[in-house]
Biopython code that builds the backbone (N, CA, C, O; Angstrom):
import numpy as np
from Bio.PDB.StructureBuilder import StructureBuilder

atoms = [
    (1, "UNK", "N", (1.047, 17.580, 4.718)),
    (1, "UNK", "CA", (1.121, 18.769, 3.896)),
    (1, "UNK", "C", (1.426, 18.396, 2.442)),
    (1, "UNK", "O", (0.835, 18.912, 1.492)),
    (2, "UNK", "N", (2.669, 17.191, 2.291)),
    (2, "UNK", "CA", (2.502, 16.964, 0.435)),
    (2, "UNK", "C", (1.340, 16.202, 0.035)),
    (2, "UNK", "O", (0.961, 16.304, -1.132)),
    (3, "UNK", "N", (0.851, 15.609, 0.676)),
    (3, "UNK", "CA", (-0.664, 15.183, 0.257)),
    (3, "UNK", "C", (-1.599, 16.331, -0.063)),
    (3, "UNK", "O", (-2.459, 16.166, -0.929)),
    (4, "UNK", "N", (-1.522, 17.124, 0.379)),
    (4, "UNK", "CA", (-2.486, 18.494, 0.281)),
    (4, "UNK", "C", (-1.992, 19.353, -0.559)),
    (4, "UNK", "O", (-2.598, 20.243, -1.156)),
    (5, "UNK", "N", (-0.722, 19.045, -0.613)),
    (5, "UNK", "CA", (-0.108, 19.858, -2.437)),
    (5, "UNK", "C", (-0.652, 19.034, -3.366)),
    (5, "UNK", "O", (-1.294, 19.542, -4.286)),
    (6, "UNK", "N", (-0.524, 17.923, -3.305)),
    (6, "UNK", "CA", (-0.415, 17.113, -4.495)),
    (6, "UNK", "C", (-2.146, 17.218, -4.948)),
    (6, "UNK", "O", (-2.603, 17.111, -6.086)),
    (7, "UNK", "N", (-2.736, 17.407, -3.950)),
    (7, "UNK", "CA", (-4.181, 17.247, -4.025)),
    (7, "UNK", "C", (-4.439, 18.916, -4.763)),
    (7, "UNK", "O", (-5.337, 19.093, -5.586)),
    (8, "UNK", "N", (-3.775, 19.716, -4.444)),
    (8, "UNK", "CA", (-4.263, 20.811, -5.135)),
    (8, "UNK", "C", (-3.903, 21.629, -6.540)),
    (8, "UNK", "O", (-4.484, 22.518, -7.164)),
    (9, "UNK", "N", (-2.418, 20.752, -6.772)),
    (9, "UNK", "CA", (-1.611, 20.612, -7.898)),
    (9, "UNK", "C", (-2.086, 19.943, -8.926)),
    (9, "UNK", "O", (-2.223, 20.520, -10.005)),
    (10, "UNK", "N", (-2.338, 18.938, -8.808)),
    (10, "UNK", "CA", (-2.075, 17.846, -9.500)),
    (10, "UNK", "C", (-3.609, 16.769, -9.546)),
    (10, "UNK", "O", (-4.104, 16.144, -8.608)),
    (11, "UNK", "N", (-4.152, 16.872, -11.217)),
    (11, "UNK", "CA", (-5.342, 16.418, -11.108)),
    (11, "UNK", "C", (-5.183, 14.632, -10.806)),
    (11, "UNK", "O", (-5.017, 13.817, -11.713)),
    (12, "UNK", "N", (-5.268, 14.315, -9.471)),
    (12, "UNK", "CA", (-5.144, 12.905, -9.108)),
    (12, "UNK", "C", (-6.519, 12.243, -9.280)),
    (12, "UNK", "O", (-7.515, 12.933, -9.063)),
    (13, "UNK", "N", (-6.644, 11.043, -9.628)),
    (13, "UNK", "CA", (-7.806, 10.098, -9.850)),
    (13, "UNK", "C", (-7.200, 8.959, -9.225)),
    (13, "UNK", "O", (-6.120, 8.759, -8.670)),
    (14, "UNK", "N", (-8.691, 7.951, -9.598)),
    (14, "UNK", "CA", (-8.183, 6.537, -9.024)),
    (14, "UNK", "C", (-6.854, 5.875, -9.734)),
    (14, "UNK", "O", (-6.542, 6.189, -10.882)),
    (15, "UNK", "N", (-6.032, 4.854, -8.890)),
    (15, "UNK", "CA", (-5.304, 4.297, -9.552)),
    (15, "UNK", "C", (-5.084, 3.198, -9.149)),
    (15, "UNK", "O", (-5.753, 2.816, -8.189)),
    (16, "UNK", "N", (-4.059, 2.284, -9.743)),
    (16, "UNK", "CA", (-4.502, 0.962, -9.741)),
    (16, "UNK", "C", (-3.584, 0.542, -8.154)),
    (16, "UNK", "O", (-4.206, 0.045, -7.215)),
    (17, "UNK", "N", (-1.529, 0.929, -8.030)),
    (17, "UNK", "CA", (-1.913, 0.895, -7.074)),
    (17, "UNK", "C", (-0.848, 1.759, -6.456)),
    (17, "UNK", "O", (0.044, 2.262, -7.141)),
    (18, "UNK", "N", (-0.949, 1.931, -5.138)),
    (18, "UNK", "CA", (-0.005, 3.058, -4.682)),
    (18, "UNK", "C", (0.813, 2.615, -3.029)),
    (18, "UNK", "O", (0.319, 2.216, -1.974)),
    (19, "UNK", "N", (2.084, 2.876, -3.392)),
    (19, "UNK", "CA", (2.597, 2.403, -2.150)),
    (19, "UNK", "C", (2.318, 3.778, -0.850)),
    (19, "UNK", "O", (2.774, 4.913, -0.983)),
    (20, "UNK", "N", (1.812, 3.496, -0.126)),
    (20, "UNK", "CA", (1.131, 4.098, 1.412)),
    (20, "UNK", "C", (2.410, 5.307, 1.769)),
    (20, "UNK", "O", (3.577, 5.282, 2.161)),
    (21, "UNK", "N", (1.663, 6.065, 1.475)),
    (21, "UNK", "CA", (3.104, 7.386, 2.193)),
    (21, "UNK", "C", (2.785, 7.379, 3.657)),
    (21, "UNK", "O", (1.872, 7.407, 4.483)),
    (22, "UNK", "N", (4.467, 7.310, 3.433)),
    (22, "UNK", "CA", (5.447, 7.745, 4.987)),
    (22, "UNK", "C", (5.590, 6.191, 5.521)),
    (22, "UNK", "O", (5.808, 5.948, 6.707)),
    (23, "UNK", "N", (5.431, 5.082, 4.437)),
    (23, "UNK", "CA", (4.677, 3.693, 5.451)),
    (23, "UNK", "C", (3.547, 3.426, 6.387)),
    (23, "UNK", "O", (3.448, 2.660, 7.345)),
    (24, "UNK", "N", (2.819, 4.173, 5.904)),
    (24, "UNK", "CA", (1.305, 3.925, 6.574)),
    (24, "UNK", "C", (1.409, 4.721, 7.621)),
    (24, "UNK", "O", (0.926, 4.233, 8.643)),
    (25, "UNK", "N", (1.870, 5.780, 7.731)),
    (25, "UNK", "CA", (2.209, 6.640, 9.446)),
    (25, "UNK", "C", (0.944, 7.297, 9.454)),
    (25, "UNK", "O", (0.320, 7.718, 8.479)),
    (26, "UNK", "N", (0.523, 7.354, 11.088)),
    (26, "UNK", "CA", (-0.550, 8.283, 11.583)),
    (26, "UNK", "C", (-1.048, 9.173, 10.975)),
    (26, "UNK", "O", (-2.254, 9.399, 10.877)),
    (27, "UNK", "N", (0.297, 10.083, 10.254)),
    (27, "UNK", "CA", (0.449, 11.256, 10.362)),
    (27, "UNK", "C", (-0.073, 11.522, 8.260)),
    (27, "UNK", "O", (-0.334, 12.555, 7.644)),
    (28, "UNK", "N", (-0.015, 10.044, 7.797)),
    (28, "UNK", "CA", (0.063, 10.325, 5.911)),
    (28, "UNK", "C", (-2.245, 9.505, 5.851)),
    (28, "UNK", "O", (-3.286, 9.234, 6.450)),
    (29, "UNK", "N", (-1.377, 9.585, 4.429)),
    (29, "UNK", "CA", (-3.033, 8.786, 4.315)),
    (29, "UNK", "C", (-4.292, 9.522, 4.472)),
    (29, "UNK", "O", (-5.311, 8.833, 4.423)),
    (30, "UNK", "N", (-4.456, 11.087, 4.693)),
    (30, "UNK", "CA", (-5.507, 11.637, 5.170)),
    (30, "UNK", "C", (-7.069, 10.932, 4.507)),
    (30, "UNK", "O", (-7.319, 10.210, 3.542)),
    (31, "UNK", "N", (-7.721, 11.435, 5.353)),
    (31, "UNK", "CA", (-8.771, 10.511, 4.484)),
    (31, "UNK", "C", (-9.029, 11.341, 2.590)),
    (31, "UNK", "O", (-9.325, 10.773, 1.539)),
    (32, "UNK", "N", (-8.740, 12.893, 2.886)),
    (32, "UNK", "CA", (-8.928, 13.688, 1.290)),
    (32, "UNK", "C", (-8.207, 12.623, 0.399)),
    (32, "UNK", "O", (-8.608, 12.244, -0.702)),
    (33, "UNK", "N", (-7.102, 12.210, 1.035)),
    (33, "UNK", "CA", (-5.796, 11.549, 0.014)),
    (33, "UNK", "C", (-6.479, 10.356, -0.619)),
    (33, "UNK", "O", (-6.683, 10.223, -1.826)),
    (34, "UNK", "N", (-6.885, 9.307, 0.559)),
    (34, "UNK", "CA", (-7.360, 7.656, 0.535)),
    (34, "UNK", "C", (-8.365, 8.084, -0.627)),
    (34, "UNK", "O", (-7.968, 7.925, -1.781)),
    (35, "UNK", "N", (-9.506, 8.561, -0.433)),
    (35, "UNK", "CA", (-10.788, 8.947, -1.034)),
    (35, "UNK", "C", (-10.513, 9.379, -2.564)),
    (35, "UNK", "O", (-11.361, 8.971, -3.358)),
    (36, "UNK", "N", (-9.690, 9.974, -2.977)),
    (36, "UNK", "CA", (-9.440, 10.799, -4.245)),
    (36, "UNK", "C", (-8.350, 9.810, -4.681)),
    (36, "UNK", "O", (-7.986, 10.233, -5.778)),
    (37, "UNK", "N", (-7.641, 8.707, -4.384)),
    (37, "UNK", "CA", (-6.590, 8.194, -5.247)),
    (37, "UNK", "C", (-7.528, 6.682, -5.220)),
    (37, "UNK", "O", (-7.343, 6.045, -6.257)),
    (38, "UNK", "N", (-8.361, 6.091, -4.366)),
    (38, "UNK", "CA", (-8.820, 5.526, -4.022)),
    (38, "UNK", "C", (-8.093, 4.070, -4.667)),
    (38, "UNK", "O", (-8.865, 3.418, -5.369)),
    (39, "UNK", "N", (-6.861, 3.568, -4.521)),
    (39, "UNK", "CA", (-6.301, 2.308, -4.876)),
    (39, "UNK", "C", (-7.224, 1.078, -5.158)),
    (39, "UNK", "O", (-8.332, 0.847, -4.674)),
    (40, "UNK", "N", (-6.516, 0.355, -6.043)),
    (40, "UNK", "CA", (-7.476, -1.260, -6.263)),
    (40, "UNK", "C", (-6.055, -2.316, -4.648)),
    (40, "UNK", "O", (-6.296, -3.116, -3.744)),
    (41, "UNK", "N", (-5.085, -1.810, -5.022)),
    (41, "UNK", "CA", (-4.038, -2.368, -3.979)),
    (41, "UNK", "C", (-3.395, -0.931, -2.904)),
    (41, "UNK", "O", (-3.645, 0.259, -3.092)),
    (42, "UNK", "N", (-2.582, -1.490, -1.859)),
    (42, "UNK", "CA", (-1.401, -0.433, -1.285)),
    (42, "UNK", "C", (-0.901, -1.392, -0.465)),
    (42, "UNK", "O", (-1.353, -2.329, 0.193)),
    (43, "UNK", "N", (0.336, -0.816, -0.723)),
    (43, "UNK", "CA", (1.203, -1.290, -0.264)),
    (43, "UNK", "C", (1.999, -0.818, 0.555)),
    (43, "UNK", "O", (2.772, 0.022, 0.094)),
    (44, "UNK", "N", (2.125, -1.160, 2.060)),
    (44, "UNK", "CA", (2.886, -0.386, 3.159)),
    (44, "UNK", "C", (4.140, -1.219, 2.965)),
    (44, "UNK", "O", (4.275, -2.430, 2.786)),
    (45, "UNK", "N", (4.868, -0.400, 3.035)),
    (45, "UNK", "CA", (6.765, -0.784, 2.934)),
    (45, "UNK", "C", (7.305, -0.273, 4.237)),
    (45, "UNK", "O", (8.062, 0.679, 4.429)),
    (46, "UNK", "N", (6.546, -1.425, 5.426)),
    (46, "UNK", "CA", (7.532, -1.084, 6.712)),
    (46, "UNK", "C", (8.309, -2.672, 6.894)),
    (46, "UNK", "O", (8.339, -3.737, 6.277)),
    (47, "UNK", "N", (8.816, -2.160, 7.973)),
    (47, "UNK", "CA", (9.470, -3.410, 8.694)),
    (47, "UNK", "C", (8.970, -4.242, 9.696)),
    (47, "UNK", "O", (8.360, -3.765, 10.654)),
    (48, "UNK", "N", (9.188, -5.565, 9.557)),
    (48, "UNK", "CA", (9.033, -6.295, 10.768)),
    (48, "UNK", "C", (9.064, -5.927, 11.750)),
    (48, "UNK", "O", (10.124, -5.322, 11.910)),
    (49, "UNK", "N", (8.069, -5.927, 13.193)),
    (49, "UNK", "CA", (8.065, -5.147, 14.389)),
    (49, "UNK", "C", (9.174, -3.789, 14.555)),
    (49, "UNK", "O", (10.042, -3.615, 15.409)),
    (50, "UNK", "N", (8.768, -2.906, 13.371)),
    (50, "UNK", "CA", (9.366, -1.746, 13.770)),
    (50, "UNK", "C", (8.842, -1.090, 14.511)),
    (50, "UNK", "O", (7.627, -1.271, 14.433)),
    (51, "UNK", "N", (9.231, -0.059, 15.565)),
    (51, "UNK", "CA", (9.475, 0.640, 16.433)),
    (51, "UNK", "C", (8.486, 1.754, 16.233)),
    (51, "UNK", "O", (8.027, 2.320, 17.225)),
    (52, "UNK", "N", (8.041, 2.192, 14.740)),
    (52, "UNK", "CA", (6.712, 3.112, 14.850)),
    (52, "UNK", "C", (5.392, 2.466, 14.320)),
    (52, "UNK", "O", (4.454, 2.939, 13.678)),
    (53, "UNK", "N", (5.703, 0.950, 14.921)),
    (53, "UNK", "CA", (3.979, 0.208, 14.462)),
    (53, "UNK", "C", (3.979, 0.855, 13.098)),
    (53, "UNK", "O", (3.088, 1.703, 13.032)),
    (54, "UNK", "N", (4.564, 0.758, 12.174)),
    (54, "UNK", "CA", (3.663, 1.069, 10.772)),
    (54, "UNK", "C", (3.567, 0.237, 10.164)),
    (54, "UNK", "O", (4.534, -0.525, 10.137)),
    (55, "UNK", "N", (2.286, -0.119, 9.284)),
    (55, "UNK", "CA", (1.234, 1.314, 9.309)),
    (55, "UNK", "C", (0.628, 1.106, 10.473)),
    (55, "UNK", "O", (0.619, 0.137, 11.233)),
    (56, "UNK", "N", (0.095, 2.212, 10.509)),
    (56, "UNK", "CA", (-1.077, 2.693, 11.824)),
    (56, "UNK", "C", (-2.025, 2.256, 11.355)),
    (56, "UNK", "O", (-2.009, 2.362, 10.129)),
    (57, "UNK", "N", (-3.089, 1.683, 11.840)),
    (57, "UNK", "CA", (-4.298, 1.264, 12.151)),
    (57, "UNK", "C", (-4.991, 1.818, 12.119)),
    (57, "UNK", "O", (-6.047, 1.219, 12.324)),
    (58, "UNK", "N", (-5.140, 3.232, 11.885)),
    (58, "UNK", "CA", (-6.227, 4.267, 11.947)),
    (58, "UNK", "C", (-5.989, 4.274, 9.905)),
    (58, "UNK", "O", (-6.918, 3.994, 9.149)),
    (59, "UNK", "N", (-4.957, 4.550, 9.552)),
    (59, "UNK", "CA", (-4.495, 4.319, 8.100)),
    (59, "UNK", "C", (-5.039, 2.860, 7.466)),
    (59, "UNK", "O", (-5.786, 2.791, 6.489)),
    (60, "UNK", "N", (-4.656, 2.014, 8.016)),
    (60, "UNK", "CA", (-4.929, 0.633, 7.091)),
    (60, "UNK", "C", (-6.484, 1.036, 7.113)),
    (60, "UNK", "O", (-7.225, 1.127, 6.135)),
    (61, "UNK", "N", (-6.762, 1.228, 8.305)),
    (61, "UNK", "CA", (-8.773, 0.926, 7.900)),
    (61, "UNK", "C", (-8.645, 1.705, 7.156)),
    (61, "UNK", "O", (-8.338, 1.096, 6.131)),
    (62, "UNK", "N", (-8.691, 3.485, 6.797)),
    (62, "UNK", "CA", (-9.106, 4.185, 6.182)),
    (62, "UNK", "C", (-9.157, 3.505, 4.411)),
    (62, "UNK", "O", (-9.940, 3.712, 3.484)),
    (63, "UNK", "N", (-8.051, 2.728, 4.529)),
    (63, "UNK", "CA", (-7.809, 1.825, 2.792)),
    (63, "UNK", "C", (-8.802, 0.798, 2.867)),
    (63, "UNK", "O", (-9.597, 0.480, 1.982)),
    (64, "UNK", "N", (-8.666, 0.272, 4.104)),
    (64, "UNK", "CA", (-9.949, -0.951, 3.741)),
    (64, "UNK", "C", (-11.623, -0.635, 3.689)),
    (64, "UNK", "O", (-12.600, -1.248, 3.257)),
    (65, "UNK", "N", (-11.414, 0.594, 4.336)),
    (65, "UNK", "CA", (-12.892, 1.301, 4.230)),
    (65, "UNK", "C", (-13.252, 1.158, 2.429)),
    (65, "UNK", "O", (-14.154, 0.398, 2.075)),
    (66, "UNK", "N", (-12.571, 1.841, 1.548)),
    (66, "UNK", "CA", (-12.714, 1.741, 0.250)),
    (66, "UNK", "C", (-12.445, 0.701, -0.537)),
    (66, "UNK", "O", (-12.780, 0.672, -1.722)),
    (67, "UNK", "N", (-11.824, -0.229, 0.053)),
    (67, "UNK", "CA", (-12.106, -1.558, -0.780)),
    (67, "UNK", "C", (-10.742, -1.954, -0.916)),
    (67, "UNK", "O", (-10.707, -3.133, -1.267)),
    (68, "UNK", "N", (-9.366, -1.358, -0.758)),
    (68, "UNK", "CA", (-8.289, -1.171, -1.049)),
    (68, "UNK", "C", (-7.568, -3.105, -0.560)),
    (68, "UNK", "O", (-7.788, -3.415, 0.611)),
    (69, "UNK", "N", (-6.917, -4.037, -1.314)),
    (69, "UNK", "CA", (-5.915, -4.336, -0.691)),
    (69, "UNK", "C", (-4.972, -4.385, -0.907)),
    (69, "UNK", "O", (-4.374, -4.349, -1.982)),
    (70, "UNK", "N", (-4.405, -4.551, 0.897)),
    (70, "UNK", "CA", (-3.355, -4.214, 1.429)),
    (70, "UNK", "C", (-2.517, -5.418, 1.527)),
    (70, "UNK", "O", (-2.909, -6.585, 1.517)),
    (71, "UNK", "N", (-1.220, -4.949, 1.630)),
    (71, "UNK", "CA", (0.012, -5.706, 1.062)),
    (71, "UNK", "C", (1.100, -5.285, 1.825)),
    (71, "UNK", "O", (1.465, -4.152, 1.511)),
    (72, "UNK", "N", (1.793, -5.844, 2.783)),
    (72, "UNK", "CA", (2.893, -5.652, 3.873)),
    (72, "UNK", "C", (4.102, -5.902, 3.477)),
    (72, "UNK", "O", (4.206, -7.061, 3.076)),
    (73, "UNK", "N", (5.485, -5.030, 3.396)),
    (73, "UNK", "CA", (6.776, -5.829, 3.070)),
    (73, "UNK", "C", (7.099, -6.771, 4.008)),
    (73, "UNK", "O", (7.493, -7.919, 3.802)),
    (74, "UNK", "N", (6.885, -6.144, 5.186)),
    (74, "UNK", "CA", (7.358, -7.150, 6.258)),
    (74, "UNK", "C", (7.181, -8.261, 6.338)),
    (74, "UNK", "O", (8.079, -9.009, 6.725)),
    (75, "UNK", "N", (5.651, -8.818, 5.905)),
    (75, "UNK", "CA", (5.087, -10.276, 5.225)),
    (75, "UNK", "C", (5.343, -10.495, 4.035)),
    (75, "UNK", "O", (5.447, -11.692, 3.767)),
    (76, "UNK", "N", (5.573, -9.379, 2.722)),
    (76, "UNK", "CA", (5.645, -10.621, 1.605)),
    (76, "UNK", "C", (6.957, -10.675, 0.866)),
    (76, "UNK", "O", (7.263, -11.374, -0.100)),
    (77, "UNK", "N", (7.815, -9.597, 1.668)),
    (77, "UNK", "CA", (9.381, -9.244, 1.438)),
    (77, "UNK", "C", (8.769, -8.273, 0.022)),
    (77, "UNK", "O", (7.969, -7.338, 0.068)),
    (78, "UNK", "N", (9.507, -8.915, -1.292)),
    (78, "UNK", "CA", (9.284, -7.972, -2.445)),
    (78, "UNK", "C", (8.333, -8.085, -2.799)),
    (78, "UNK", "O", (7.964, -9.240, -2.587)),
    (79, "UNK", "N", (7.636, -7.536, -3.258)),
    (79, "UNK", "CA", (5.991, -7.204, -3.899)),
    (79, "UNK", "C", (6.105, -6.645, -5.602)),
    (79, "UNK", "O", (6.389, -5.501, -5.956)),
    (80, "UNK", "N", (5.814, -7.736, -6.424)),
    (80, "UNK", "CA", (6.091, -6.770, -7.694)),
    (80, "UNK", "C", (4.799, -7.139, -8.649)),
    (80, "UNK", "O", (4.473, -8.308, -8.855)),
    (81, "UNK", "N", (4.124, -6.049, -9.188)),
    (81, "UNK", "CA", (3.024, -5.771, -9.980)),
    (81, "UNK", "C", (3.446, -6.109, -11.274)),
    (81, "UNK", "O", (4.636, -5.878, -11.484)),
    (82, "UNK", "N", (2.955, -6.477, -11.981)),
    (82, "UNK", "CA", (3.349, -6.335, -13.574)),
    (82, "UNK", "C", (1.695, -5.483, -14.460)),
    (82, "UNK", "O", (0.531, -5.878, -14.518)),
    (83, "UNK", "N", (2.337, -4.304, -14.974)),
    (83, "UNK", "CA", (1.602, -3.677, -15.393)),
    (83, "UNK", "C", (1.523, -3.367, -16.711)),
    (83, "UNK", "O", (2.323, -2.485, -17.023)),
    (84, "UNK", "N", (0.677, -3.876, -17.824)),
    (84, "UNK", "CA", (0.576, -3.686, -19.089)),
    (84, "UNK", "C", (-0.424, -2.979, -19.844)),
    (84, "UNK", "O", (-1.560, -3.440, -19.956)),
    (85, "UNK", "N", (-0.067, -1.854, -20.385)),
    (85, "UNK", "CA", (-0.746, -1.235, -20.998)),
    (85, "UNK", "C", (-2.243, -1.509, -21.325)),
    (85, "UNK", "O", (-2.073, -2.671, -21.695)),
    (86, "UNK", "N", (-3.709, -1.292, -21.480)),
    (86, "UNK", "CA", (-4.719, -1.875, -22.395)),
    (86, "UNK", "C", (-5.234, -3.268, -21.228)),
    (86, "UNK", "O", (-6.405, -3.650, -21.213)),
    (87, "UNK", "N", (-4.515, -3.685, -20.621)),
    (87, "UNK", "CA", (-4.818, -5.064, -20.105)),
    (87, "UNK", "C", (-4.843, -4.626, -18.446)),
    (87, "UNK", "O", (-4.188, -3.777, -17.841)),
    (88, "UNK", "N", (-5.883, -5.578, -17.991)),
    (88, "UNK", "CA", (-6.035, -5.503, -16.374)),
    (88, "UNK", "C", (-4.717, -5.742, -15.458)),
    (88, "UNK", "O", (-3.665, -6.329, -15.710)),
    (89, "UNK", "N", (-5.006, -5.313, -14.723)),
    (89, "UNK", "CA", (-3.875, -5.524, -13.302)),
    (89, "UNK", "C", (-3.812, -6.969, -12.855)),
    (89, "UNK", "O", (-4.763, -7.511, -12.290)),
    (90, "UNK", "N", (-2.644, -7.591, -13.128)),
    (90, "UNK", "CA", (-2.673, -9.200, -12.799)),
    (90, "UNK", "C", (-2.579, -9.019, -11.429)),
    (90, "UNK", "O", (-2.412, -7.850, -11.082)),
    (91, "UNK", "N", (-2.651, -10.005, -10.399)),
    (91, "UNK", "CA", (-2.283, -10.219, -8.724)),
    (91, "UNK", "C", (-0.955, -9.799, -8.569)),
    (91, "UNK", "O", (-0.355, -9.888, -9.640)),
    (92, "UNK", "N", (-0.188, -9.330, -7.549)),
    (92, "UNK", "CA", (0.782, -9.247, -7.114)),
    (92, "UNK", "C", (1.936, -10.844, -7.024)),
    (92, "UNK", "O", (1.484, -11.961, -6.771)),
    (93, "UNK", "N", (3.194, -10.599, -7.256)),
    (93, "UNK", "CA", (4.573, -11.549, -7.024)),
    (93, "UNK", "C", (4.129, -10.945, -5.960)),
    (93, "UNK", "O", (3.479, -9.900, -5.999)),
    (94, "UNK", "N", (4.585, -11.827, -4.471)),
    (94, "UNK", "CA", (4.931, -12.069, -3.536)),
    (94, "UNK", "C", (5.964, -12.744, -3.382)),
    (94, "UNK", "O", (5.863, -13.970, -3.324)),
    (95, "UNK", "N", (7.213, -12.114, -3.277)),
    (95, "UNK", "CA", (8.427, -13.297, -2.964)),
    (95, "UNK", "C", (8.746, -14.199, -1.813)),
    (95, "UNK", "O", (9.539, -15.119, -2.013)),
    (96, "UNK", "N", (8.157, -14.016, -0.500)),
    (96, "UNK", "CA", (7.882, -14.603, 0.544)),
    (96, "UNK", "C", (7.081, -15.732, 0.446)),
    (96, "UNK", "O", (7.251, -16.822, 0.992)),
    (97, "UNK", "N", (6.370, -15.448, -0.148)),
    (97, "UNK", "CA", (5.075, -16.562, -0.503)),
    (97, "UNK", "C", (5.548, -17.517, -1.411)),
    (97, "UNK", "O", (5.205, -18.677, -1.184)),
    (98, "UNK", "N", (6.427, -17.250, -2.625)),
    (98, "UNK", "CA", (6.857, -17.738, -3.635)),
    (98, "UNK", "C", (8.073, -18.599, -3.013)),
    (98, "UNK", "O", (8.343, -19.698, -3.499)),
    (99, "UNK", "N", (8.758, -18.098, -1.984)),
    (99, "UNK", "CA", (9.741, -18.865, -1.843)),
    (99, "UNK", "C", (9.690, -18.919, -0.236)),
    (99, "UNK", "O", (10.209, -18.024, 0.430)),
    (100, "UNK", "N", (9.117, -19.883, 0.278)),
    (100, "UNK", "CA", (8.589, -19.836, 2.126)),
    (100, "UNK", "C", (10.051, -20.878, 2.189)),
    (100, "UNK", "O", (10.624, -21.751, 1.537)),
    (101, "UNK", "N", (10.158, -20.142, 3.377)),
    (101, "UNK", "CA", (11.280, -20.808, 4.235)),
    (101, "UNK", "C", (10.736, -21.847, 5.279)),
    (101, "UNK", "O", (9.916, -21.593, 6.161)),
    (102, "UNK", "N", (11.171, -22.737, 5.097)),
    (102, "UNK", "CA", (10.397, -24.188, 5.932)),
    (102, "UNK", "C", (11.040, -23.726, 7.487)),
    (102, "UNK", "O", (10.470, -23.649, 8.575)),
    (103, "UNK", "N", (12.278, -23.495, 7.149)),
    (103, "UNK", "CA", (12.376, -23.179, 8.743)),
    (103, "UNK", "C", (12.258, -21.851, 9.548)),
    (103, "UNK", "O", (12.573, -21.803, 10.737)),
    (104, "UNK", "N", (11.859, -20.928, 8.956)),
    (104, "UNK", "CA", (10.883, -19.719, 9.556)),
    (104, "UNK", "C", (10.115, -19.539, 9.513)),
    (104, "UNK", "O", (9.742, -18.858, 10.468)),
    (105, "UNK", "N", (9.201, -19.825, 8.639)),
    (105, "UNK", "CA", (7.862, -19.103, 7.776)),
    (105, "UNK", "C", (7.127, -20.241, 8.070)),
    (105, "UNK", "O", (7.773, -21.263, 7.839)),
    (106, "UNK", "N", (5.582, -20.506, 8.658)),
    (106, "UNK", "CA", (5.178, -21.210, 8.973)),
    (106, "UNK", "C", (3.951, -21.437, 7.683)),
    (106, "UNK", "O", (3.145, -22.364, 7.753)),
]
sb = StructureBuilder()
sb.init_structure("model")
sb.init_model(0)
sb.init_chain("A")
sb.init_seg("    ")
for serial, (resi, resn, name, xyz) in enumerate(atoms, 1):
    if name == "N":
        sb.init_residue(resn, " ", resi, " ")
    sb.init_atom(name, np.array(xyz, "f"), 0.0, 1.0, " ", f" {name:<3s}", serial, name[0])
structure = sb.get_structure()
């Protein structure tokens, strides 16, 4: 339902990138939403084997259908964009990646 406000409120376009409402749940992401914000990234902010599988799988495709990538906390811990005015979207910090733990992280 706030996806469907926001969609009727609020003149939304593409953007560069958007963290996945509700954490990627079944229930967010409609396809009106995916289609009309249509991300260059998203980013689901769940947890390691949490308890409601998020994101859902019916959600991630709907992002990868449009070209979207996707970016997990649970895999890259903090995720930080640096965004500058006039100038393109550099790659994502990954702090997981940046700093792998030899004795967990394979």
């Amino acid at each position: 339902r706030a996806e469907a406000d926001l969609l009727a409120a609020v003149a939304l376009g593409p953007v560069d990138v958007l963290v996945a409402p509700h954490h990627g749940s079944g229930t967010s992401s409609t396809p009106q939403f995916v289609a009309t914000c249509r991300p260059s990234w998203v980013v689901y902010a769940a947890g390691h084997r949490n308890r409601w599988n998020f994101p859902n799988a019916r959600v991630v495709g709907r992002y990868d259908a449009i070209g979207a990538r996707g970016l997990r906390t649970s895999a890259s811990g903090a995720i930080t964009f640096r965004l500058r005015p006039g100038r393109s979207l550099e790659p994502p910090r990954e702090w997981r990646r940046e700093r792998p733990r030899p004795w967990r992280d394979p």
